[in-house]
Backbone as CSV, one residue per row, in Angstrom:
resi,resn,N_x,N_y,N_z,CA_x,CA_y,CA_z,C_x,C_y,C_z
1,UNK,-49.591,-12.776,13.866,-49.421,-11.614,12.994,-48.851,-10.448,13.765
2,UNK,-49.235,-9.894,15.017,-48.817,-9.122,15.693,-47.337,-9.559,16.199
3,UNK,-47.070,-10.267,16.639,-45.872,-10.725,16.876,-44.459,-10.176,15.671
4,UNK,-45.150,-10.907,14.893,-44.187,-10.357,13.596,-44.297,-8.934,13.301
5,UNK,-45.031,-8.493,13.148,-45.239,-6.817,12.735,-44.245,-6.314,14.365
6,UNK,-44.433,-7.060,15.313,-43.620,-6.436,16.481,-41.954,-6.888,16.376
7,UNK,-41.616,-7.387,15.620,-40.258,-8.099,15.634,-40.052,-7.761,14.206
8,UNK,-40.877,-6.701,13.128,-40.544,-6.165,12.236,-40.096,-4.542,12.332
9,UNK,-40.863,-4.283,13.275,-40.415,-3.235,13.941,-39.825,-2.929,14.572
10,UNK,-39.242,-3.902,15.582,-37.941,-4.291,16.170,-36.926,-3.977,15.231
11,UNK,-36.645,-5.233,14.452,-35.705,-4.877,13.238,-35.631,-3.663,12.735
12,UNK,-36.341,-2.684,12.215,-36.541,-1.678,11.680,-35.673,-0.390,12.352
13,UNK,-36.103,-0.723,14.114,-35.520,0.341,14.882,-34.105,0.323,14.648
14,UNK,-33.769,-1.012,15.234,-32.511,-1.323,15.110,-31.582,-0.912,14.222
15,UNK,-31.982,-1.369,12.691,-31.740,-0.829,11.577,-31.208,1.134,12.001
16,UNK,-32.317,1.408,11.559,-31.893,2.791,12.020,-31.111,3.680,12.863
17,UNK,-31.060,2.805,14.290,-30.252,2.997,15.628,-28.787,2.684,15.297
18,UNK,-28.822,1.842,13.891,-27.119,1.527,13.637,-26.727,2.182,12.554
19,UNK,-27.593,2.747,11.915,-27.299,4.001,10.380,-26.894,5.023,11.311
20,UNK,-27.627,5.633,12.445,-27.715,6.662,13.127,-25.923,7.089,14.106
21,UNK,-25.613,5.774,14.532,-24.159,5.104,15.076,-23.075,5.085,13.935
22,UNK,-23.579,4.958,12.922,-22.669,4.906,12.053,-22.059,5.898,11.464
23,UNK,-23.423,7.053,11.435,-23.020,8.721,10.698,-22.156,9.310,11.736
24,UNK,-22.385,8.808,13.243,-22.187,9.525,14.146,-20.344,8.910,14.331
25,UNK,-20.427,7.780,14.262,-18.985,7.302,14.357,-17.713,7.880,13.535
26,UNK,-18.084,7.797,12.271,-17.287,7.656,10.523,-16.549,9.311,11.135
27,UNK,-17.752,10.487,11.238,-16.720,11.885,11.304,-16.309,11.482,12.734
28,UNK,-15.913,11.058,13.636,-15.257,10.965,15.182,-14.230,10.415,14.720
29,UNK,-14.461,9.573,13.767,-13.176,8.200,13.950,-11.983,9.095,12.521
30,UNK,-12.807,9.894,11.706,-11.795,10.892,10.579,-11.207,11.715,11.003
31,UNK,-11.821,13.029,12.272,-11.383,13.798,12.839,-10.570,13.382,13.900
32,UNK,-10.335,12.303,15.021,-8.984,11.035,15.345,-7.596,10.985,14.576
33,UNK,-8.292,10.514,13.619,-7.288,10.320,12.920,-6.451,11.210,11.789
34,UNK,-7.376,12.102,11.575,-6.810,13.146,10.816,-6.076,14.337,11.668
35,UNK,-6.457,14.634,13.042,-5.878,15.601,14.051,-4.323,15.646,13.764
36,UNK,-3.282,14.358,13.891,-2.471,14.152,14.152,-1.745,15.034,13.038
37,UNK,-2.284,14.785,12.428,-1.863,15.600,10.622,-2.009,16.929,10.387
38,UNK,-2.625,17.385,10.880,-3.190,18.643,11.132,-2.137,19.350,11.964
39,UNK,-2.271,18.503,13.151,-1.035,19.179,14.065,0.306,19.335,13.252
40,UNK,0.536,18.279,12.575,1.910,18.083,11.724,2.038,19.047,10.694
41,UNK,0.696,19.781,9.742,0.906,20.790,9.315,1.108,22.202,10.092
42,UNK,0.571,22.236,11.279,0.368,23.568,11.694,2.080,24.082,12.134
43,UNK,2.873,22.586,12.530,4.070,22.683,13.013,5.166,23.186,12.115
44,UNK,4.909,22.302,10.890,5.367,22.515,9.871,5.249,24.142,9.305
45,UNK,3.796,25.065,9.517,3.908,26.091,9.026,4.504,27.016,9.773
46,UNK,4.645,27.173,11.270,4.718,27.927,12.349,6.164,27.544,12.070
47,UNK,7.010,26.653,12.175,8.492,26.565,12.254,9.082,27.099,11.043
48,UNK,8.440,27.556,10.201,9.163,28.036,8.881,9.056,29.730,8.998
49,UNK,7.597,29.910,9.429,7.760,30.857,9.188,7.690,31.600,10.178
50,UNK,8.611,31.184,11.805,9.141,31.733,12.710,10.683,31.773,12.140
51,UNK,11.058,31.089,11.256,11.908,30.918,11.244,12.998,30.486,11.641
52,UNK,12.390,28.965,12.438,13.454,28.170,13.188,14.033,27.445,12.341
53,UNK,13.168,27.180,11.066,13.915,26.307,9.615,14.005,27.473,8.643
54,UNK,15.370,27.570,8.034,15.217,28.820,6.822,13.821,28.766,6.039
55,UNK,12.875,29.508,6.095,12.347,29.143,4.699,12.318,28.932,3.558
56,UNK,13.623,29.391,3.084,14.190,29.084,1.835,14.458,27.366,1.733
57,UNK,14.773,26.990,2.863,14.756,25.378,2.742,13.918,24.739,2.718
58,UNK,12.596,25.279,3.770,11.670,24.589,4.147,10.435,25.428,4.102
59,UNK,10.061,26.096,2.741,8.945,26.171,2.333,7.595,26.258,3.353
60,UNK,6.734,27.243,3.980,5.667,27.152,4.699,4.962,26.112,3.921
61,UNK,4.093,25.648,4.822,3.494,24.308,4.014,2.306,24.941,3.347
62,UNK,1.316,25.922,3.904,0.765,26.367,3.047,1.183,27.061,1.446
63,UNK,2.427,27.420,1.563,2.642,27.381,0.087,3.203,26.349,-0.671
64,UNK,3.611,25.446,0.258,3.873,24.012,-0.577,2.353,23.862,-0.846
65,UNK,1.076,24.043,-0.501,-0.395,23.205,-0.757,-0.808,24.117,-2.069
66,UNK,-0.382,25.511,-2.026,-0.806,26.578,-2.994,0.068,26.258,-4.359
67,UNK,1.303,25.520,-4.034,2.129,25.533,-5.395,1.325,23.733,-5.688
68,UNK,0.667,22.708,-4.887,0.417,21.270,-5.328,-0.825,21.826,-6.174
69,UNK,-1.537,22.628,-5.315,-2.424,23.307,-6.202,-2.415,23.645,-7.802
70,UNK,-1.581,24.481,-8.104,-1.704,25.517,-8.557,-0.901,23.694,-10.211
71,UNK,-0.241,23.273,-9.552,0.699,22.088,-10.374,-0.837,20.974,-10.816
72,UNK,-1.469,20.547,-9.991,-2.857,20.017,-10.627,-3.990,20.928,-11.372
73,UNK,-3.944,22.225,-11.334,-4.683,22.741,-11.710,-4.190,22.950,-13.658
74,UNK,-3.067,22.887,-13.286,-2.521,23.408,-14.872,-2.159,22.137,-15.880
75,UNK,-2.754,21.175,-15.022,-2.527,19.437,-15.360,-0.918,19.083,-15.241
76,UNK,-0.036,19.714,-15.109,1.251,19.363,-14.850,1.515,18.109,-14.151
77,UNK,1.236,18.380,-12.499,1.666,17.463,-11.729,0.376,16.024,-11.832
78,UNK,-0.823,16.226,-12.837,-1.334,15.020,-13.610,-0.624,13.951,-13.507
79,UNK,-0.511,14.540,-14.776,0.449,14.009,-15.849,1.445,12.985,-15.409
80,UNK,2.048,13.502,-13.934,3.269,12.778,-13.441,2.691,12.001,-12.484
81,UNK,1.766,12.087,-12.109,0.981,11.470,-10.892,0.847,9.656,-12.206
82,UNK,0.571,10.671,-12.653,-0.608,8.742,-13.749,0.971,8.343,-14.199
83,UNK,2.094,9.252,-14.470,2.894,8.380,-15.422,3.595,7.341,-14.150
84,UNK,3.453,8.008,-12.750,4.261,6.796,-11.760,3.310,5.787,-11.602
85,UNK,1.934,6.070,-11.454,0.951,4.867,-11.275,0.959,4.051,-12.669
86,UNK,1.492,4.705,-13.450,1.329,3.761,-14.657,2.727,2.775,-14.843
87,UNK,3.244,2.845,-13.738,4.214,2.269,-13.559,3.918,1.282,-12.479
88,UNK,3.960,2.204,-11.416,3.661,1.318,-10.001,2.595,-0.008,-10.113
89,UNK,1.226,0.867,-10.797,0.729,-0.115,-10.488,0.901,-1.836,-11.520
90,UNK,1.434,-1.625,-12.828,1.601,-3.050,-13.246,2.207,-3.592,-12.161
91,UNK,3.243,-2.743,-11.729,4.719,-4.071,-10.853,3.920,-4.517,-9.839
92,UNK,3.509,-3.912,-9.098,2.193,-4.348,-7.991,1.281,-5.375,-8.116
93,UNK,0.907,-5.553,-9.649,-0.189,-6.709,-9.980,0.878,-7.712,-9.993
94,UNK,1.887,-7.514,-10.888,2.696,-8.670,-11.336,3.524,-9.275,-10.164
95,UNK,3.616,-8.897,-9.265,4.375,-9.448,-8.526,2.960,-10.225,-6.988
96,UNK,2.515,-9.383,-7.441,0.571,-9.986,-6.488,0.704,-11.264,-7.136
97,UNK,0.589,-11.292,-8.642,0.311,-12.424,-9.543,1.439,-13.534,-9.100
98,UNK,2.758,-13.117,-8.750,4.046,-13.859,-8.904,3.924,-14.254,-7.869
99,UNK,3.189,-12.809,-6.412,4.221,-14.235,-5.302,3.194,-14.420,-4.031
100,UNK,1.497,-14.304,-4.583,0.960,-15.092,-3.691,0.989,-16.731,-3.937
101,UNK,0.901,-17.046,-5.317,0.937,-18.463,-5.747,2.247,-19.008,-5.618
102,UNK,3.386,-18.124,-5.827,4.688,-18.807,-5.159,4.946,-19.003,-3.596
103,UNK,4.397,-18.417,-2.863,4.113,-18.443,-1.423,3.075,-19.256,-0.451
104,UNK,2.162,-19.298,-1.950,1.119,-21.079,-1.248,1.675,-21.685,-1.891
105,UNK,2.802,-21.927,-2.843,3.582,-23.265,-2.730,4.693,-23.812,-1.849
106,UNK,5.361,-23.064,-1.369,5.916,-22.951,-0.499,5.862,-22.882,0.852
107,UNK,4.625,-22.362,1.066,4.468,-22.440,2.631,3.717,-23.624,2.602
108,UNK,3.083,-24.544,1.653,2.819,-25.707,2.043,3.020,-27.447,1.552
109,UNK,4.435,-26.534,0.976,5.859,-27.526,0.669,7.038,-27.725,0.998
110,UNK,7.383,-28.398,2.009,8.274,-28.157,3.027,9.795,-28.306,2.514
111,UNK,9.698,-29.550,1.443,11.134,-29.904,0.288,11.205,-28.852,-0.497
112,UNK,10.079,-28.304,-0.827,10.245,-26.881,-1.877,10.651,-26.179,-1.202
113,UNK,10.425,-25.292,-0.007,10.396,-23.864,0.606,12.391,-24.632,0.865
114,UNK,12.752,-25.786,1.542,13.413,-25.929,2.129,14.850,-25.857,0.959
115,UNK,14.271,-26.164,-0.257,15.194,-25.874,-1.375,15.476,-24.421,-2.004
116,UNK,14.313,-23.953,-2.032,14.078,-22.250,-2.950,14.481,-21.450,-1.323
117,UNK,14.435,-21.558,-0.045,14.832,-20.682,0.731,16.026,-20.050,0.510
118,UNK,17.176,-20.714,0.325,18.526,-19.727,0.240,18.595,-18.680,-0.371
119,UNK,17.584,-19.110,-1.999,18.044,-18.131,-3.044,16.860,-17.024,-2.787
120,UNK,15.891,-17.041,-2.132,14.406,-16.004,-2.000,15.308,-15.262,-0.910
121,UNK,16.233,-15.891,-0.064,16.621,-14.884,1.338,17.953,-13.765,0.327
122,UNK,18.772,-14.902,-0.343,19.533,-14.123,-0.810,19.192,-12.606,-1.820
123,UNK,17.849,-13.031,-2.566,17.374,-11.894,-3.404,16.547,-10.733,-2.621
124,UNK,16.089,-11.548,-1.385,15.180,-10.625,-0.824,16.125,-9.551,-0.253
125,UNK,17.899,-10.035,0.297,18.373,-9.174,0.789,19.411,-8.291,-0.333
126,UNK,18.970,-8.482,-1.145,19.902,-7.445,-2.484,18.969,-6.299,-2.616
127,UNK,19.230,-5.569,-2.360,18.349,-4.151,-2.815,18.358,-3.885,-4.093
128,UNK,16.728,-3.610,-4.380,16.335,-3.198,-5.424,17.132,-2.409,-6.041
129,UNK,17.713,-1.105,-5.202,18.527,0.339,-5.767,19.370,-0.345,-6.331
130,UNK,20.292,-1.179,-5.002,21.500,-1.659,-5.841,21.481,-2.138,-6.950
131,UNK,20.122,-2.493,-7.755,20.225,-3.264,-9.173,19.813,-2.515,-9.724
132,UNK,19.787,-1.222,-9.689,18.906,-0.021,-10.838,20.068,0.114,-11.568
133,UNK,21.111,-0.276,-11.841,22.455,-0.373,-12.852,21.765,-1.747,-13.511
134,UNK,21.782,-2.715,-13.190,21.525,-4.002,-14.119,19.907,-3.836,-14.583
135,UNK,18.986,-3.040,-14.184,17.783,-3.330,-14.914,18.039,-2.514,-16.032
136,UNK,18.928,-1.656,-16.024,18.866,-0.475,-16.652,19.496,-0.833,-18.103
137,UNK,20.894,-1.576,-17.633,21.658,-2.327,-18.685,20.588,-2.881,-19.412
138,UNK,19.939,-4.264,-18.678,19.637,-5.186,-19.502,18.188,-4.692,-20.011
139,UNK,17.405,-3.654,-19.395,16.152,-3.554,-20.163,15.773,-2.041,-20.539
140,UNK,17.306,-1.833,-20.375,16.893,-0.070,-21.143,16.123,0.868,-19.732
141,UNK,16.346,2.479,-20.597,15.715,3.420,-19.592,14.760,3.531,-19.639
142,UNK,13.684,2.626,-20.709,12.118,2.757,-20.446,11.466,2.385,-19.402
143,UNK,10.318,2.474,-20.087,9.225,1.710,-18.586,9.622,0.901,-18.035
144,UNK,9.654,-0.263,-18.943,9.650,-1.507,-18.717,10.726,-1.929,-17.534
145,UNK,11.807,-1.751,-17.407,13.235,-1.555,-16.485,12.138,-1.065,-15.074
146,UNK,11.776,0.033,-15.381,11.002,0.873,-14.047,10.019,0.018,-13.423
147,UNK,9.174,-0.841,-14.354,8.027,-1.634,-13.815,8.697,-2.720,-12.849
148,UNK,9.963,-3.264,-14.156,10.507,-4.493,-13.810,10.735,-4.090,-12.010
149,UNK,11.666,-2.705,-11.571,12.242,-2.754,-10.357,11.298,-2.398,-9.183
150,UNK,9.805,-1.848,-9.518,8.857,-1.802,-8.989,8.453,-3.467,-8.392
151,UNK,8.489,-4.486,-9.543,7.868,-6.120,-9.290,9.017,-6.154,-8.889
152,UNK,10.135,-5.975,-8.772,11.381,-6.719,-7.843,11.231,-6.580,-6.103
153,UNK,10.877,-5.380,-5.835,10.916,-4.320,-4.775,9.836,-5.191,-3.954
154,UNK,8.472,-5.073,-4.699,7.303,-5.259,-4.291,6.807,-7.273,-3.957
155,UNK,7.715,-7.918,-4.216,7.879,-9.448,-4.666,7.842,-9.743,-3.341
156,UNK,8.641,-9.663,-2.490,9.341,-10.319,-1.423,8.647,-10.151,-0.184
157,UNK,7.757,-8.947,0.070,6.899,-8.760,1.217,5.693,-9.474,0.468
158,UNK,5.274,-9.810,-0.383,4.136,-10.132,-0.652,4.011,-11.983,-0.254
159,UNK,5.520,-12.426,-1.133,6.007,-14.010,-0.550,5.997,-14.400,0.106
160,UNK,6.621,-13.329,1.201,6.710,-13.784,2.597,6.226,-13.519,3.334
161,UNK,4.416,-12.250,3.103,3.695,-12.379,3.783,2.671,-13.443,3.579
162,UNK,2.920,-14.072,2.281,2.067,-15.416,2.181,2.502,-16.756,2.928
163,UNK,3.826,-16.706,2.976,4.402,-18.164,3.402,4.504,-17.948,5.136
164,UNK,4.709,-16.569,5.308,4.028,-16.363,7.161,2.511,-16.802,7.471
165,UNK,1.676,-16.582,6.289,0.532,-16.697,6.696,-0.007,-18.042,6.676
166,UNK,0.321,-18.572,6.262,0.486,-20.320,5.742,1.162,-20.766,7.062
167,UNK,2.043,-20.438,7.794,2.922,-21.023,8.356,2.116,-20.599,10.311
168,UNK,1.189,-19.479,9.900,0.505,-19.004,11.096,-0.413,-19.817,11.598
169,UNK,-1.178,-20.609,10.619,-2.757,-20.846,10.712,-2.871,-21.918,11.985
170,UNK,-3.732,-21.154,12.937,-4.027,-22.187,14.405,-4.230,-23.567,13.568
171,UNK,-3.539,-24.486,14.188,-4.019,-25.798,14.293,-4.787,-26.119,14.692
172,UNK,-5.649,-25.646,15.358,-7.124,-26.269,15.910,-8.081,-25.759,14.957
173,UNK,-8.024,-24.650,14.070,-9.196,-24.281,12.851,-8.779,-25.473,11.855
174,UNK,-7.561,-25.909,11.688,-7.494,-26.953,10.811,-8.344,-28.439,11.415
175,UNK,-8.131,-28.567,12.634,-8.598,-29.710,13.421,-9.871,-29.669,13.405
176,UNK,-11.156,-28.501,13.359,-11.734,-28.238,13.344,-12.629,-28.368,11.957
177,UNK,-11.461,-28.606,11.217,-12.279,-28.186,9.351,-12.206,-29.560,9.128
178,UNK,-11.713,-30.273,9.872,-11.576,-32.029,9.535,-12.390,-32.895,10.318
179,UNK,-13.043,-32.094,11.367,-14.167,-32.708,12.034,-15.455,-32.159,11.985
180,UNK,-15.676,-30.976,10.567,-16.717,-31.204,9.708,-16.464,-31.438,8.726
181,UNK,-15.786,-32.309,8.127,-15.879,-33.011,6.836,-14.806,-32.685,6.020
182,UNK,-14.105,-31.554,6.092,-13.460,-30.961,4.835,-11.812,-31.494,5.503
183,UNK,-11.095,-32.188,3.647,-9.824,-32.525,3.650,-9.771,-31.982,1.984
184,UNK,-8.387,-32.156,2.227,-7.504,-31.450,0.922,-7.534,-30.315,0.517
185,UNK,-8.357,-30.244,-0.863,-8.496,-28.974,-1.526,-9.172,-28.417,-0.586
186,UNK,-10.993,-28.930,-0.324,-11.919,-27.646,0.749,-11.021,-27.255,1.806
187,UNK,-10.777,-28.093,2.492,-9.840,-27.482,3.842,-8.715,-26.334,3.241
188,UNK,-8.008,-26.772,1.988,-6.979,-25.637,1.946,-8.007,-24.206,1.486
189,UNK,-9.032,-23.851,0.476,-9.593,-22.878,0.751,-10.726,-22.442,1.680
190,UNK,-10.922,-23.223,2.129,-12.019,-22.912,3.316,-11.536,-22.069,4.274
191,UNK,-10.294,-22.868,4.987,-9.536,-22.801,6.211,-8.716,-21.936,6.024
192,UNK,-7.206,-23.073,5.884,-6.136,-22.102,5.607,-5.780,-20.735,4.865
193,UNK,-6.302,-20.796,3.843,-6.646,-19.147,2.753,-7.200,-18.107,3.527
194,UNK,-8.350,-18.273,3.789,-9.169,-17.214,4.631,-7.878,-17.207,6.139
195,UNK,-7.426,-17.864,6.205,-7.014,-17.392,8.085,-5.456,-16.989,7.995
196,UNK,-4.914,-16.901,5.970,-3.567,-16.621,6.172,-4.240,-15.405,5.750
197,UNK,-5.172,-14.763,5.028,-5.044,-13.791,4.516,-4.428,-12.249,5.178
198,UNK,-4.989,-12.041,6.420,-4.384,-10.882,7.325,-2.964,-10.851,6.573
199,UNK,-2.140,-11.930,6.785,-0.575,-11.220,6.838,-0.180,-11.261,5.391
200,UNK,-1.461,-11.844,4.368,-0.934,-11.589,2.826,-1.064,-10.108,2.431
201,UNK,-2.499,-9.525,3.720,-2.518,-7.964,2.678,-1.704,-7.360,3.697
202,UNK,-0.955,-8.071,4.456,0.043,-6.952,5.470,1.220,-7.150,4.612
203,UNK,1.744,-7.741,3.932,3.106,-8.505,2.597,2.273,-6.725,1.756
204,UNK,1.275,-7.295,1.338,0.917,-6.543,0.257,1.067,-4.870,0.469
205,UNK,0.638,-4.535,1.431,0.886,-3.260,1.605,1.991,-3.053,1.791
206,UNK,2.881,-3.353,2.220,4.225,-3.558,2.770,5.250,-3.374,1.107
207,UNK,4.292,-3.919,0.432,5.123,-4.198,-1.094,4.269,-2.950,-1.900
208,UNK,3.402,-2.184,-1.372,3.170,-1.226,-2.084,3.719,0.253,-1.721
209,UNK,4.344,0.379,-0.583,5.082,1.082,-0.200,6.698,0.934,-0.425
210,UNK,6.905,-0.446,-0.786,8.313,-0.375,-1.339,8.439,-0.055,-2.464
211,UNK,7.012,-0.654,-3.435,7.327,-0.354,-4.835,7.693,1.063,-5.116
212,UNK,6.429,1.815,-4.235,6.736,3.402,-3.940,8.175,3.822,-3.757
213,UNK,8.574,3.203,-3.039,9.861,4.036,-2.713,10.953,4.009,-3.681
214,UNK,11.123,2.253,-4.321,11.778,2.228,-5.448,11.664,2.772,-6.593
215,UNK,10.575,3.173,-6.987,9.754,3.979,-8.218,10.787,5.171,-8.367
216,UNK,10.361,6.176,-6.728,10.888,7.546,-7.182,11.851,7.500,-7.531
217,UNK,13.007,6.321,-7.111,14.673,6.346,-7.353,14.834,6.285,-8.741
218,UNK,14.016,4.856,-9.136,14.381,4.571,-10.588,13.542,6.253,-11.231
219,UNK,13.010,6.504,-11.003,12.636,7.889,-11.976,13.330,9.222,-11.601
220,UNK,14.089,8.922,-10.763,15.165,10.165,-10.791,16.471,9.996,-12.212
221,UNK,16.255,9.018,-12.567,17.597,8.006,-13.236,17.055,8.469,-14.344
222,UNK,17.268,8.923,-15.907,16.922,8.908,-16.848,15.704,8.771,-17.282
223,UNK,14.705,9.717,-16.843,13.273,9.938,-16.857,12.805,11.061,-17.025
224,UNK,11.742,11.520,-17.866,11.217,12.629,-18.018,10.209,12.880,-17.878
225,UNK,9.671,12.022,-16.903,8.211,11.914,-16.202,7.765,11.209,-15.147
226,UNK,6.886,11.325,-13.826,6.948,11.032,-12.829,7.188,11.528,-12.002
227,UNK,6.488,11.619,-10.527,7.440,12.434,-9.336,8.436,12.593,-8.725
228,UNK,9.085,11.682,-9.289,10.725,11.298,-8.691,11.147,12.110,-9.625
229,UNK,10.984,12.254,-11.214,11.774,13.084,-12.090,11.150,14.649,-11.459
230,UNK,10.313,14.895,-10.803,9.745,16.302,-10.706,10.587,16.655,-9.574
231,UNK,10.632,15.775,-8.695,11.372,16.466,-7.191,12.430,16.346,-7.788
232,UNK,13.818,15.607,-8.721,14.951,15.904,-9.022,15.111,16.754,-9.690
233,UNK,14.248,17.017,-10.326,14.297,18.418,-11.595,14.035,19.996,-10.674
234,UNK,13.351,19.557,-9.676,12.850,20.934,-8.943,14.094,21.047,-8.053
235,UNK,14.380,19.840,-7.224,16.001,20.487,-6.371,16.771,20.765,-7.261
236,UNK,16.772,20.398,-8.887,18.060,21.080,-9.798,17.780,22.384,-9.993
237,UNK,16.889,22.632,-10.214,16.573,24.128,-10.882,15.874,25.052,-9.597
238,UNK,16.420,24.615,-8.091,16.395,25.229,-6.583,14.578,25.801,-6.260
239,UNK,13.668,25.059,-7.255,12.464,24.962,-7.131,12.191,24.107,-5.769
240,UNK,12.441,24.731,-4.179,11.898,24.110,-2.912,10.777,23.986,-3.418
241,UNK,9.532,25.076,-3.218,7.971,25.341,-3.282,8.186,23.540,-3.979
242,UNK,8.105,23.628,-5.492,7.768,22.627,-6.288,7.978,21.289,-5.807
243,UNK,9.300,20.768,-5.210,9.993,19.991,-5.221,9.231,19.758,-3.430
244,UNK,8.777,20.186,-2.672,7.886,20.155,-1.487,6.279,19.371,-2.118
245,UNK,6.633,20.173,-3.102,4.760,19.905,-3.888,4.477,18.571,-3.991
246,UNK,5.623,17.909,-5.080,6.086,17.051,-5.579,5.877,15.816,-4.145
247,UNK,6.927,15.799,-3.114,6.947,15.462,-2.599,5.364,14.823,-1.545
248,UNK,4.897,15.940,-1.129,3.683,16.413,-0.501,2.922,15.210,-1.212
249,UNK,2.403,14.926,-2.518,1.529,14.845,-3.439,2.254,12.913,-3.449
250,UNK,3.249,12.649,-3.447,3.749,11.339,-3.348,3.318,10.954,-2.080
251,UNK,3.089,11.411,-1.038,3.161,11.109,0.259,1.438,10.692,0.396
252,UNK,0.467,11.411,-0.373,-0.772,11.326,-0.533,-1.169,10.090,-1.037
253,UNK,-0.387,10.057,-2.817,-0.421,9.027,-2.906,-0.054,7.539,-2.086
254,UNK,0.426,7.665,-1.587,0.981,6.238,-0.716,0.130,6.295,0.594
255,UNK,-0.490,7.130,1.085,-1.434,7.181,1.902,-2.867,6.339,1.543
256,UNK,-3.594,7.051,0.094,-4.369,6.707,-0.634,-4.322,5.436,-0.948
257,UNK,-2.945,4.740,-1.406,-3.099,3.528,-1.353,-3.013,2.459,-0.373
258,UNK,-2.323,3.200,0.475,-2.760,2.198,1.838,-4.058,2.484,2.009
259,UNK,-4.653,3.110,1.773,-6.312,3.098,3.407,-7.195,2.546,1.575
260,UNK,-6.657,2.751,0.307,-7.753,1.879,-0.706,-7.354,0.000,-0.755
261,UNK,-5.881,-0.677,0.125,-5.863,-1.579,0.412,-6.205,-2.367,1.742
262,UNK,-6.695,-1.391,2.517,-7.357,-1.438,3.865,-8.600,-2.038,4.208
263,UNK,-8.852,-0.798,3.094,-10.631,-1.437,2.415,-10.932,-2.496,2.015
264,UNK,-10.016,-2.878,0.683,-10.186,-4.236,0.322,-10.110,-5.251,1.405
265,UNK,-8.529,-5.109,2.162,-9.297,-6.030,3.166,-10.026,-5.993,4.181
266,UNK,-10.485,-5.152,4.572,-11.553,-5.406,5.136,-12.691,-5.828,4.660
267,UNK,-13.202,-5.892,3.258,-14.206,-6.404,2.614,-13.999,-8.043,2.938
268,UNK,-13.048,-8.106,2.946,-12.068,-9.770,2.986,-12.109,-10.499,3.824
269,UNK,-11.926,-9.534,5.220,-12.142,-10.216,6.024,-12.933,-10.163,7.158
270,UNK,-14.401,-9.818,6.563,-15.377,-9.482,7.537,-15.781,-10.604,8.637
271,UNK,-15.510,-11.619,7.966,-15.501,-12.567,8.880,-14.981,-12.782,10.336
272,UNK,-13.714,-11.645,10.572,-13.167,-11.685,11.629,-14.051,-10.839,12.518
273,UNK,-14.745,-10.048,12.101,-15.770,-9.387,12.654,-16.917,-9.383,13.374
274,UNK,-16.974,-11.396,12.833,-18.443,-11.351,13.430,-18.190,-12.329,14.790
């Protein structure tokens, strides 16, 4: 009985000694990593308004933060925030949906990959922009065109971070999954899945920053909503402040979604952890 009450209390300390490590870590490892940014604003404000960059061009950043402000407060820059995510994010699922399962077929079909390769290299190297004329033709200036060039954009890092990851997996974890028991199906999710995943959410992020980038273009194009239509509308009508705001506030977003796909995998792959 004592024993245990002593190795319950053990545990207990422990417990605590790693909550205690943990509060103490989380602000060290934010203030790290957030410094760099910090510095990048302070540079940003001091060079404007020494005036080594006109300010008329380049906006102090504190009033670029006072005008992002002042644009969420009045629900404006809302509004445009949800209408690009309401874009971004379908093409993002749909092409998640399209090309992890096209990428475990392929990376572990050697007549397939060896047939569909020409035409995945040839599409992967056509730029999205360059086809913002043909989505536009064939599916109109709505959403739908915008989503479509978002899942075009976002397709190809996701494919081919699946069929890298497939194509990575040590041979000895496979050798290993066959000398405890597991062939076929278990071995392909046991093994291979879990040990391609790293370079599927490195595809994935990779494709959420393109979708990003393709987004703002297609919404500079015949759009009346979104941040791409806000920064083209603000350099038309010589709104810097705004068109900084605009900008500023896209840059967040794509931040936000990298470190909320970070997370996920790391939930994913705690395993590498232990």
């Amino acid at each position: 009985m004592s024993a245990s009450v002593t190795e319950g209390y053990a545990r207990a300390q422990s417990a605590r000694s790693g909550g205690i490590r943990t509060l103490l870590v989380f602000p060290a490892r934010f203030i790290s990593r957030s410094a760099a940014l910090v510095i990048l604003a302070c540079v940003w404000e001091v060079i404007s308004r020494t005036g080594v960059i006109n300010p008329l061009f380049l906006p102090p950043f504190s009033v670029v933060v006072t005008e992002a402000y002042h644009g969420f407060a009045s629900g404006y820059l809302v509004q445009h925030v949800m209408a690009s995510l309401g874009r971004a994010v379908p093409g993002l699922l749909l092409a998640l949906l399209a090309g992890v399962p096209l990428g475990l077929a392929l990376g572990t079909s050697g007549r397939l990959n060896t047939f569909i390769d020409p035409v995945v290299e040839v599409l992967r190297n056509t730029s999205a922009l360059a086809l913002l004329p043909v989505f536009t033709l064939m599916l109109g200036i709505g959403e739908t065109s915008k989503i479509a060039m978002v899942f075009y954009a976002a397709l190809w890092p996701i494919l081919l971070g699946t069929i890298n990851g497939l194509r990575g997996v040590d041979p000895l974890w496979i050798k290993a999954g066959r000398s405890m028991g597991l062939s076929g199906g278990k071995l392909f999710v046991k093994i291979v899945i879990p040990a391609s995943l790293p370079s599927i959410f490195t595809g994935i992020r990779l494709a959420a920053a393109a979708g990003l980038l393709v987004l703002v273009a297609a919404e500079m194009v015949g759009s009346r909503a979104g941040l791409g239509y806000v920064i083209n509308a603000s350099q038309l009508d010589f709104d810097l402040p705004g068109m900084y705001a605009a900008i500023l506030v896209l840059s967040v977003v794509g931040y936000a979604t990298n470190a909320a796909l970070v997370l996920v995998e790391t939930h994913f792959l705690r395993w590498k952890q232990t």
